[in-house]
DSSP file (Angstrom, degrees, kcal/mol; ACC not computed):
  #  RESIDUE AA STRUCTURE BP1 BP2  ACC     N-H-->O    O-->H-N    N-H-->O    O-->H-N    TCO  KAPPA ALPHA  PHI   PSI    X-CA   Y-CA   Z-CA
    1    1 A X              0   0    0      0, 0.0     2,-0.3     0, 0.0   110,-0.1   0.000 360.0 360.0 360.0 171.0   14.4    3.7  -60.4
    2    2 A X        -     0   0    0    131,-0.0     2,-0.5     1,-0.0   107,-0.5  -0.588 360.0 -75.1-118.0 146.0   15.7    5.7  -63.7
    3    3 A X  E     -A  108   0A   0     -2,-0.3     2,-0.7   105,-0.1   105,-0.2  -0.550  30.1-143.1 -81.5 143.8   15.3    9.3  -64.1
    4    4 A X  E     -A  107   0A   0    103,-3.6   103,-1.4    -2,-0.5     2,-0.2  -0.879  11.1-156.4-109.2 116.8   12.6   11.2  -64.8
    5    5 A X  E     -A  106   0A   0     -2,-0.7     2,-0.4   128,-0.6   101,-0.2  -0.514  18.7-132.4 -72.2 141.3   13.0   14.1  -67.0
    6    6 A X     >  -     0   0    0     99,-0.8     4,-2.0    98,-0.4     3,-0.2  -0.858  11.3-131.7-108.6 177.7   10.6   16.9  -66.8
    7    7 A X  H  > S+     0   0    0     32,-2.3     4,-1.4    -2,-0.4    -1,-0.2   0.981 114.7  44.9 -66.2 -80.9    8.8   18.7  -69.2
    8    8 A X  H  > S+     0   0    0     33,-0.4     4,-1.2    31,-0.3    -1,-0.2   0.649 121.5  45.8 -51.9  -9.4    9.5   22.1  -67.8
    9    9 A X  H >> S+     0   0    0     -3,-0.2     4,-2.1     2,-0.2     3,-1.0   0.967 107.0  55.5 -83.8 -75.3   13.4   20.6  -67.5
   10   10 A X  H 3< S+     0   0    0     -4,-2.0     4,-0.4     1,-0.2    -2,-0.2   0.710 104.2  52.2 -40.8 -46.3   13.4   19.2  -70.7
   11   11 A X  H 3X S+     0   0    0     -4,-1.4     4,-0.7     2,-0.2    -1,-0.2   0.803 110.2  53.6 -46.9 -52.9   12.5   22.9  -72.3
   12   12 A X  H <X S+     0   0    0     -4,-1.2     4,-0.5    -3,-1.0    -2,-0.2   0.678 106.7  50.5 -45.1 -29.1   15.7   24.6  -70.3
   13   13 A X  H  X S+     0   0    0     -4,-2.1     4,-0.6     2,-0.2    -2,-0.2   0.630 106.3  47.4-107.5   4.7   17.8   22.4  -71.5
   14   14 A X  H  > S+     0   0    0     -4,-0.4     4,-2.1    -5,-0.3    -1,-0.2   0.799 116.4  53.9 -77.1 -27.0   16.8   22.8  -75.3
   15   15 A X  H  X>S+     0   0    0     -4,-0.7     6,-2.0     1,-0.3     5,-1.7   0.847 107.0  46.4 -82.9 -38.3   17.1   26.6  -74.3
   16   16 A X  H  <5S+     0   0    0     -4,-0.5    -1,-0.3     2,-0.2    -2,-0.2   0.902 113.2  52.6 -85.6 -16.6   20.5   26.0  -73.0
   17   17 A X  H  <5S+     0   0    0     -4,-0.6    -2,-0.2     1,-0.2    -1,-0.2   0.968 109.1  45.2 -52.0 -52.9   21.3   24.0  -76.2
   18   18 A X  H  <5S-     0   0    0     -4,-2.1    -1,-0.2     1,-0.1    -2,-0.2   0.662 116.4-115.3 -82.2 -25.0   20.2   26.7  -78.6
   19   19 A X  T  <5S+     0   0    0     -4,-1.4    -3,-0.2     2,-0.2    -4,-0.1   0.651  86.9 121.5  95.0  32.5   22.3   29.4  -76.2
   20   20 A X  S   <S+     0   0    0     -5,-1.7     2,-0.3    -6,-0.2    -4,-0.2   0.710  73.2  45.3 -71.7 -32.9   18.3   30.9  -75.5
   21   21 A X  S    S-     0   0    0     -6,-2.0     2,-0.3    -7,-0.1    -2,-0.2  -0.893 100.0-116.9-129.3 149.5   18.9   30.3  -71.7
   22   22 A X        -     0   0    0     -2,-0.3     2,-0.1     1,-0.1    -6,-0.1  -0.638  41.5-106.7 -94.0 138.3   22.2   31.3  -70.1
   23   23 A X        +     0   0    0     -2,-0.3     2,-0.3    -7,-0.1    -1,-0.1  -0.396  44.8 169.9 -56.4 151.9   24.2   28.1  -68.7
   24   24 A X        -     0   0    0     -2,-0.1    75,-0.1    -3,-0.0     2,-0.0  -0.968  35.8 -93.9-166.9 141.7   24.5   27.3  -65.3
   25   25 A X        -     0   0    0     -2,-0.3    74,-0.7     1,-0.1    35,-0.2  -0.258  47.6-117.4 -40.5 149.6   25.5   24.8  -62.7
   26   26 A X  E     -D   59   0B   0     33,-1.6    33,-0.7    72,-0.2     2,-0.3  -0.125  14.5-131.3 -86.3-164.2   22.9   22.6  -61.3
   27   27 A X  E     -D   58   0B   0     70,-0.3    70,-0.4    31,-0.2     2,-0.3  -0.817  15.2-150.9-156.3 104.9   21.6   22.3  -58.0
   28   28 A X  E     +D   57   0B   0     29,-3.2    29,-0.7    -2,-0.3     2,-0.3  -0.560  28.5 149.2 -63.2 132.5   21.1   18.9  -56.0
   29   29 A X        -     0   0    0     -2,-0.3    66,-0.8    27,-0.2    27,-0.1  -0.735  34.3-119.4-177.4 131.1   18.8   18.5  -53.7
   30   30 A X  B     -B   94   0A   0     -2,-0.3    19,-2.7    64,-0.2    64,-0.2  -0.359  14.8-145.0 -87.8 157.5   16.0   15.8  -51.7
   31   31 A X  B     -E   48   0C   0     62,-1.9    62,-0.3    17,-0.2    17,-0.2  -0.382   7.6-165.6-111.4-164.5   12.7   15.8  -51.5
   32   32 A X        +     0   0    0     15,-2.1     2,-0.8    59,-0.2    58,-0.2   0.427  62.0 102.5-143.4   4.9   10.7   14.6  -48.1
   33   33 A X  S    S-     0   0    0     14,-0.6     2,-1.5     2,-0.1    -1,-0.1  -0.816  86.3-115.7-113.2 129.3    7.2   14.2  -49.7
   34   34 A X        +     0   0    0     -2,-0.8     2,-0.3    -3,-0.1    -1,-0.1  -0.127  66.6 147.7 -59.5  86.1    6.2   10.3  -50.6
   35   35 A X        -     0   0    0     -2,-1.5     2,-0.4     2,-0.0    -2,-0.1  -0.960  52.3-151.3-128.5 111.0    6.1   11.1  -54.5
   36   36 A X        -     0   0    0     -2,-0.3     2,-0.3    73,-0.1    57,-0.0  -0.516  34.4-133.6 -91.8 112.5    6.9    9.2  -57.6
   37   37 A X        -     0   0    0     -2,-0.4     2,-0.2     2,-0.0    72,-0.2  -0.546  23.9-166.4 -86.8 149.0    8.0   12.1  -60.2
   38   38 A X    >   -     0   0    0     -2,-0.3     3,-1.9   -34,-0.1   -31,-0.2  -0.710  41.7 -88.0-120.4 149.3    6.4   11.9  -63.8
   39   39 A X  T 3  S+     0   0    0      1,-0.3   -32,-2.3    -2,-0.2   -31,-0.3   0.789 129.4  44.3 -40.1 -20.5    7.3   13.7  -66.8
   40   40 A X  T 3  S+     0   0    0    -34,-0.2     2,-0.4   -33,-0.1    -1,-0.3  -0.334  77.0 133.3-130.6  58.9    5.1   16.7  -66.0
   41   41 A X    <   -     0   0    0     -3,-1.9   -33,-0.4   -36,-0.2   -34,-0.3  -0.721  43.4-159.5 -84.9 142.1    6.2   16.7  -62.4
   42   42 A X    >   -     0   0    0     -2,-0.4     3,-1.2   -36,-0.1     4,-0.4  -0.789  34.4-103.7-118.8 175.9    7.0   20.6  -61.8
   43   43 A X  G >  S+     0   0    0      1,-0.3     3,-1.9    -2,-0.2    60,-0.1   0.881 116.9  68.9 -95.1 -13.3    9.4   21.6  -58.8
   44   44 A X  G 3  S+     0   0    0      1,-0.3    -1,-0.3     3,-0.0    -3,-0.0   0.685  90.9  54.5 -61.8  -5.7    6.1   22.6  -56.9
   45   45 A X  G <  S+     0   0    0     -3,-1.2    -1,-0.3     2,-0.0     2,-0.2   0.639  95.5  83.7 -86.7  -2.5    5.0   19.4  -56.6
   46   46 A X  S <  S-     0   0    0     -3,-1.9     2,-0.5    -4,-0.4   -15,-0.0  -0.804  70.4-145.5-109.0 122.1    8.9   18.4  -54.8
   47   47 A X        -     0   0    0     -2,-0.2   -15,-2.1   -14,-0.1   -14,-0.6  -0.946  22.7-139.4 -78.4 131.3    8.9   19.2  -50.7
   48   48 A X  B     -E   31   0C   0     -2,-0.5   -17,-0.2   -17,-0.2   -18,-0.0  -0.686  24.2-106.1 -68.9 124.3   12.7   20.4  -50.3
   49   49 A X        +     0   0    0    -19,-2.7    -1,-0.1    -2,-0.2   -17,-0.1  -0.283  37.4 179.0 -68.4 173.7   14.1   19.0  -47.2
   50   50 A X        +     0   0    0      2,-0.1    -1,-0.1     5,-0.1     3,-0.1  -0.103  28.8 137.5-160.9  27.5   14.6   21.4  -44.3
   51   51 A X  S >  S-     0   0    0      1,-0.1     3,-1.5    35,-0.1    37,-0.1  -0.431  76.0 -78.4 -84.5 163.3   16.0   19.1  -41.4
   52   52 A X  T 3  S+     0   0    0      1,-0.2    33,-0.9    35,-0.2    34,-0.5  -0.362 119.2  19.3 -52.9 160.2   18.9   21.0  -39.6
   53   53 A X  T 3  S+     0   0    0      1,-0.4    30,-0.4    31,-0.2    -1,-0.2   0.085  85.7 121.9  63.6 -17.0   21.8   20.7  -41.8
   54   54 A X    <   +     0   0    0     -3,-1.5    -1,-0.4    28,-0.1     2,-0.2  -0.308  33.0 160.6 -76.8 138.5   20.4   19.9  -44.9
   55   55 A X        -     0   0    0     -3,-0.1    -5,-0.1    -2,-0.1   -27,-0.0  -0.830  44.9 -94.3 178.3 158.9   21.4   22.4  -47.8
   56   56 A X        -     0   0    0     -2,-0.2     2,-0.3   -27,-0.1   -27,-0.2   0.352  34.2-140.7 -42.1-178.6   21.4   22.3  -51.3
   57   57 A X  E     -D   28   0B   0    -29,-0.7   -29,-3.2     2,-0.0     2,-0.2  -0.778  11.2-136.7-162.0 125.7   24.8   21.3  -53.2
   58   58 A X  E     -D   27   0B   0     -2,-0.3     2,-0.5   -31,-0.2   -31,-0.2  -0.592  12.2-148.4 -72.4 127.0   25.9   23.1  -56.6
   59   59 A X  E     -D   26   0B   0    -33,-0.7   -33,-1.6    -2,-0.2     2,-0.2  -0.960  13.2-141.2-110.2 118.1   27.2   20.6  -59.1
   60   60 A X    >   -     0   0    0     -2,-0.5     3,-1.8   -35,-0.2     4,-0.3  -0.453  11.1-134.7 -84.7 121.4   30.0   22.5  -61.3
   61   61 A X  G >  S+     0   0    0      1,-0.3     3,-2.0    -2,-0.2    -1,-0.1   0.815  99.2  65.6 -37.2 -43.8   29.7   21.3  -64.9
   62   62 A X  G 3  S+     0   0    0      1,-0.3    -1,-0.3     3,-0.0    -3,-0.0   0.756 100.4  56.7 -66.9 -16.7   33.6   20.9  -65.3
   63   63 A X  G <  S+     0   0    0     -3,-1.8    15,-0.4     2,-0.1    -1,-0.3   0.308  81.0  87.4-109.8  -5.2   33.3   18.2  -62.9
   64   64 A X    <   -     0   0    0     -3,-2.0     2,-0.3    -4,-0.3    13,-0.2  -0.741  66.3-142.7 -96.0 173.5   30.6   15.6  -64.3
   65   65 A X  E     -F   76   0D   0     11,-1.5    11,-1.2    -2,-0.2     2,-0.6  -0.930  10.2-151.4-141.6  92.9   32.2   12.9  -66.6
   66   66 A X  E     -F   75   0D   0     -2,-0.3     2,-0.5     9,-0.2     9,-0.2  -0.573  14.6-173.9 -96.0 131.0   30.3   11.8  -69.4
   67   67 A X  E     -F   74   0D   0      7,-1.9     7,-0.9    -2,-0.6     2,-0.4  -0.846  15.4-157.6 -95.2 129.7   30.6    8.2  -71.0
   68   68 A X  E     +F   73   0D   0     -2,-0.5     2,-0.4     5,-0.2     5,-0.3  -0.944  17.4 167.3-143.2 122.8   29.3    6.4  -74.0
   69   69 A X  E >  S-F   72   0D   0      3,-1.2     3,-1.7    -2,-0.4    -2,-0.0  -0.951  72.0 -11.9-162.5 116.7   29.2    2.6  -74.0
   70   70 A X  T 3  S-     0   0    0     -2,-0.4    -1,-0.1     1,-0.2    -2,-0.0   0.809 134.8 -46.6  16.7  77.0   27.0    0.2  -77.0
   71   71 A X  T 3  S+     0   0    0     -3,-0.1     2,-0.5     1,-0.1    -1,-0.2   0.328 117.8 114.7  72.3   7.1   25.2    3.7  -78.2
   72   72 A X  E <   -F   69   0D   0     -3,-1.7    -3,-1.2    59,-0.0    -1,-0.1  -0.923  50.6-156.8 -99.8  97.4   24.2    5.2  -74.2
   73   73 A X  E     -F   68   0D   0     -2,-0.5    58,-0.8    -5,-0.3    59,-0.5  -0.308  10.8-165.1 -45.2 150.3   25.9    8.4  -73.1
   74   74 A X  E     -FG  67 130D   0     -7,-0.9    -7,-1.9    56,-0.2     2,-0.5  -0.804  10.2-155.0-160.0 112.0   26.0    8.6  -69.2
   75   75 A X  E     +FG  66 129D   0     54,-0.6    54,-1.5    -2,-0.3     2,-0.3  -0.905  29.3 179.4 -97.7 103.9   26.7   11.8  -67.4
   76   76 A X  E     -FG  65 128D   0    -11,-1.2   -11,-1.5    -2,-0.5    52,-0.3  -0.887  15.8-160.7-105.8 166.8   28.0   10.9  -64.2
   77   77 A X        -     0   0    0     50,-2.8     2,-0.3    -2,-0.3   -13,-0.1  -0.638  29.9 -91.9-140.0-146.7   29.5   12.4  -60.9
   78   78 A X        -     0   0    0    -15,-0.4    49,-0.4    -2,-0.2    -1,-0.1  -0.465  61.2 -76.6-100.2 160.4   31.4   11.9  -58.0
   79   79 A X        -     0   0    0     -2,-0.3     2,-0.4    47,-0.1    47,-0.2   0.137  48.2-165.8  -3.3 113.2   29.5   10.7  -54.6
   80   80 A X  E     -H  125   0E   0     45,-4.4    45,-2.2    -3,-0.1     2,-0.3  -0.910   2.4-162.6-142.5 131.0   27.7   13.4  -52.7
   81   81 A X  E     -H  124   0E   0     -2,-0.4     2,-0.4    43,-0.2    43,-0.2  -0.734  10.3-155.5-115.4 157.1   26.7   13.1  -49.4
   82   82 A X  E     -H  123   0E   0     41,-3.3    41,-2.1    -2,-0.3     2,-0.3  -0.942   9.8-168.0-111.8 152.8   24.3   14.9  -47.2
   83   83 A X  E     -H  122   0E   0    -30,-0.4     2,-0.2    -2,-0.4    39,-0.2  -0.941   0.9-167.9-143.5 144.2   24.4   15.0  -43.5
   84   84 A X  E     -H  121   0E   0     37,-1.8    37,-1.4    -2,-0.3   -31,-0.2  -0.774  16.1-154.8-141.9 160.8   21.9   16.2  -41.2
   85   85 A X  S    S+     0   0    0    -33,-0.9     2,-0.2    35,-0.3   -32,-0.1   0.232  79.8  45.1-133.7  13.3   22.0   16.9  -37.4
   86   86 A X        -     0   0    0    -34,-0.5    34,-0.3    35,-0.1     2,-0.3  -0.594  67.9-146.3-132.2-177.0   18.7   16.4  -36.8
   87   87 A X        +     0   0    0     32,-0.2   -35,-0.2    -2,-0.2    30,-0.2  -0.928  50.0  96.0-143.3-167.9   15.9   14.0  -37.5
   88   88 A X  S    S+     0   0    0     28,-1.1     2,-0.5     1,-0.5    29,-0.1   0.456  77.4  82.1 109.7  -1.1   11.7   14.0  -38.2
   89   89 A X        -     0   0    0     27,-0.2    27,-1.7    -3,-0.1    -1,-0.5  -0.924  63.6-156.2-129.2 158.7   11.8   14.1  -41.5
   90   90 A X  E     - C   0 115A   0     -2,-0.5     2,-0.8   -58,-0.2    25,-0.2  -0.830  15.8-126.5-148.4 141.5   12.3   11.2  -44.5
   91   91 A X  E     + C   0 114A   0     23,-2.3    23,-1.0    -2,-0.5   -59,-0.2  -0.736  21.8 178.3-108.6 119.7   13.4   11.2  -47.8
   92   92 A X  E     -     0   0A   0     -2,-0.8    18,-1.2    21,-0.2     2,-0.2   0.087  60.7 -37.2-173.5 -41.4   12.0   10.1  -50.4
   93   93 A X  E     - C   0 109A   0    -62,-0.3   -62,-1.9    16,-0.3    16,-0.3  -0.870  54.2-111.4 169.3-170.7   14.6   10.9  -54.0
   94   94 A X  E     -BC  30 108A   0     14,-1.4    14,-2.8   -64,-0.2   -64,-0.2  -0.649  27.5-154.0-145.8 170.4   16.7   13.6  -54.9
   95   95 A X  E     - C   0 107A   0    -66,-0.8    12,-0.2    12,-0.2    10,-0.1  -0.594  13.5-133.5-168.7  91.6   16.0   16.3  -58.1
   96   96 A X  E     -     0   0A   0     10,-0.8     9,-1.6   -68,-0.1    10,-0.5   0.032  27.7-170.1   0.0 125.3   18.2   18.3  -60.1
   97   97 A X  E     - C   0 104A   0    -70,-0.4   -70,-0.3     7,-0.3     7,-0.2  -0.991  32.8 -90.0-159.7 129.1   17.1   22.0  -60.6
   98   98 A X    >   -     0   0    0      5,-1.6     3,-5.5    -2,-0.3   -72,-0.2  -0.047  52.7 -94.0 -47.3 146.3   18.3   24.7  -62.8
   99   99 A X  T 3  S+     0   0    0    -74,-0.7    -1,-0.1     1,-0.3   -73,-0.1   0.734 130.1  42.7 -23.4 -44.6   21.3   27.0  -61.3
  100  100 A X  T 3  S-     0   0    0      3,-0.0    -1,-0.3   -76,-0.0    -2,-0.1   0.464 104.4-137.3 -40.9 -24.0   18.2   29.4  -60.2
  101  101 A X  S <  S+     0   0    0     -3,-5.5    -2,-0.1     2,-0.2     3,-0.1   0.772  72.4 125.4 -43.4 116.1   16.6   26.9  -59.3
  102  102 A X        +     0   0    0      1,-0.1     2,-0.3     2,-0.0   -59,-0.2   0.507  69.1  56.9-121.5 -36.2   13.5   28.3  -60.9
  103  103 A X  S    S-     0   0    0    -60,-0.1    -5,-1.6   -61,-0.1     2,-0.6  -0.859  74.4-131.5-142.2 132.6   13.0   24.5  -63.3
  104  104 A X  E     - C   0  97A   0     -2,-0.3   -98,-0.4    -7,-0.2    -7,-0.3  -0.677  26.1-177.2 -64.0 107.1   12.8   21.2  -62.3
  105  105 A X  E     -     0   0A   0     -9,-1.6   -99,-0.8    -2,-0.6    -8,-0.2   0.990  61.2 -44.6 -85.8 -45.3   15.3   19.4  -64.6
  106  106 A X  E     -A    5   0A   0    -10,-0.5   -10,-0.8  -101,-0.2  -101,-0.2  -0.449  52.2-162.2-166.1 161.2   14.7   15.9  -63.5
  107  107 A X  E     -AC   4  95A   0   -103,-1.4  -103,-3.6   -12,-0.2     2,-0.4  -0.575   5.2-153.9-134.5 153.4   14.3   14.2  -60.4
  108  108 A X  E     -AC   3  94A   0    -14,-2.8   -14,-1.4    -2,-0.2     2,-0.3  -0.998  18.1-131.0-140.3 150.6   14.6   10.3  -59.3
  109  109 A X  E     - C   0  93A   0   -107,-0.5   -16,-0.3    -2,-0.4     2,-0.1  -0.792  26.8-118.6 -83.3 131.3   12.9    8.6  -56.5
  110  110 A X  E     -     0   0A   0    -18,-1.2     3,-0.1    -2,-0.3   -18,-0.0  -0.542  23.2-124.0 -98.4 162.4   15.4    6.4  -54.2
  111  111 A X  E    S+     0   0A   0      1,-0.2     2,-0.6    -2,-0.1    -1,-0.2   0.758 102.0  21.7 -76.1 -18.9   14.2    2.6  -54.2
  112  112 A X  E    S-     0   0A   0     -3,-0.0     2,-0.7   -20,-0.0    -1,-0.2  -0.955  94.0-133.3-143.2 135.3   13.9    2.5  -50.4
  113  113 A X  E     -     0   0A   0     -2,-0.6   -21,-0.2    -3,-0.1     2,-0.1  -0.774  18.3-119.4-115.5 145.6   13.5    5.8  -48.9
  114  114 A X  E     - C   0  91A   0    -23,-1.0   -23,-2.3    -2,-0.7     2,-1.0  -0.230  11.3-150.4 -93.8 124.4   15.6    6.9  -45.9
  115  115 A X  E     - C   0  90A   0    -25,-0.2     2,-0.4    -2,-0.1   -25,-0.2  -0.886  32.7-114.6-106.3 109.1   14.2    7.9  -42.6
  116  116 A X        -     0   0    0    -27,-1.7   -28,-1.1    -2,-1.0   -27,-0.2  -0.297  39.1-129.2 -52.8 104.7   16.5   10.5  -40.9
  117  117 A X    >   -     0   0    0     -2,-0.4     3,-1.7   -30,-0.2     2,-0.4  -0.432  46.2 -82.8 -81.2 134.0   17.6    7.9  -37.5
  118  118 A X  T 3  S+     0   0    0      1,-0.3    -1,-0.1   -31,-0.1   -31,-0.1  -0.292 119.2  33.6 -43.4  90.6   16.9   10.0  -34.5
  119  119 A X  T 3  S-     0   0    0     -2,-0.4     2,-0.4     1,-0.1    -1,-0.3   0.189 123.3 -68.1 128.2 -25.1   19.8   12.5  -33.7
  120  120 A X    <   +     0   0    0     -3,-1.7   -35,-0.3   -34,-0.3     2,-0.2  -0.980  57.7 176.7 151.7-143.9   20.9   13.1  -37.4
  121  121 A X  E     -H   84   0E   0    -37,-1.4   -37,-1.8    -2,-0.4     2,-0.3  -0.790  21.1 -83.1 139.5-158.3   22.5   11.1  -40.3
  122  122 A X  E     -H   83   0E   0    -39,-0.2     2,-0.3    -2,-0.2   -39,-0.3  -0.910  15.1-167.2-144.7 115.5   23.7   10.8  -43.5
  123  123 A X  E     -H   82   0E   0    -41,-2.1   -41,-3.3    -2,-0.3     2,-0.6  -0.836   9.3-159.7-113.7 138.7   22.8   10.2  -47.2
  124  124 A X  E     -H   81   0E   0     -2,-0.3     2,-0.4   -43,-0.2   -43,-0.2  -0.914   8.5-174.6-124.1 129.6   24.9    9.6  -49.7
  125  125 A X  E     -H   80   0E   0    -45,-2.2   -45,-4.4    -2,-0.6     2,-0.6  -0.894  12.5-155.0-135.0 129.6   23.5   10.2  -53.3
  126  126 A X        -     0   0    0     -2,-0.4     2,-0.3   -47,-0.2   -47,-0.1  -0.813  25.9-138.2-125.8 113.1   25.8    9.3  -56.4
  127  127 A X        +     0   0    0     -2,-0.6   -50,-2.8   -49,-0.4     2,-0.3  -0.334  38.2 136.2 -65.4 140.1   24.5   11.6  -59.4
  128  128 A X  E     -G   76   0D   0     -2,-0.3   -52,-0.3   -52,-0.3     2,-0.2  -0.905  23.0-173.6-169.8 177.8   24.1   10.5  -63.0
  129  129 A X  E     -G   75   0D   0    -54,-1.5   -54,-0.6    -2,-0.3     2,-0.5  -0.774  14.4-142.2-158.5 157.7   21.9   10.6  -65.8
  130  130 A X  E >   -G   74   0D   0    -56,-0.2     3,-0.7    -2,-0.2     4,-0.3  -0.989  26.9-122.7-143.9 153.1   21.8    9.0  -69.1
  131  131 A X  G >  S+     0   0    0    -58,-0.8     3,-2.6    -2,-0.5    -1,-0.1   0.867 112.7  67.4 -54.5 -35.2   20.8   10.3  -72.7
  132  132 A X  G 3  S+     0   0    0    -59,-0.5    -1,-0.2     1,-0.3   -58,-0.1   0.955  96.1  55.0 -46.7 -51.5   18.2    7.1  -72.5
  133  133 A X  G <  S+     0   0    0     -3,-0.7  -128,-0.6     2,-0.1     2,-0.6   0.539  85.4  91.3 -37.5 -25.7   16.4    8.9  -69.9
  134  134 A X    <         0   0    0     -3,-2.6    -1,-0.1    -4,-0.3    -3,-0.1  -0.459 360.0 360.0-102.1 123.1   15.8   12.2  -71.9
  135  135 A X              0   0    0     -2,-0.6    -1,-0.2  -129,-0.1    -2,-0.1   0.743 360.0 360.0 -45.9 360.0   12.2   12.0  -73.9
């Protein structure tokens, strides 16, 4: 699957264009409820996982790498995995959330979604985004 910008996302980030909304790191993070997100997805519709171990992961702006290749920009960054020590939960995609995170910014669904193997594990999410993506 592609990313899905949301609405409420899409509005922050004009905000952060225009210097309306203070800049910020982002905030990574999976969801665990079986959901395909749509442009006017909001982050209350996203369950945030909560197995032990599980926690959020800040992505520092200096540190994505944006690319532009036959008239697509592509902000990517490096590898980031999560590791869990527990199981009972399964996950489902990952979603991007303002520095607050107060605003869904946009979220993808993974193409086969990961059932946490009895005793813990690990998922390994490599972010990026492309200007195609943005409404």
């Amino acid at each position: 699957m592609s990313a899905v910008f949301a609405d409420e996302g899409c509005a922050e980030l004009l905000g952060v264009m225009l210097n309306k909304v203070s800049q910020g790191n982002v905030k990574l993070k999976l969801f665990v409820n079986n959901y395909t997100p749509l442009k006017s997805t909001v982050l209350a519709d996203l369950t945030e996982c909560t197995l032990t171990g599980y926690a959020a992961l800040t992505l520092t702006g200096s540190s994505w790498t944006i690319t532009t290749a036959s008239n697509v920009s592509v902000a990517s960054y490096a590898a980031q995995t999560f590791t869990f020590s527990a199981s009972g939960q399964t996950i489902y995609g990952y979603y991007f959330t303002n520095n607050g995170s107060t605003k869904l910014l946009w979220a993808e669904r993974l193409g086969t979604s990961y059932a946490v193997p009895s005793g813990g594990g690990s998922i390994t999410i490599i972010p990026s985004v492309a200007d195609k993506d943005c409404p």
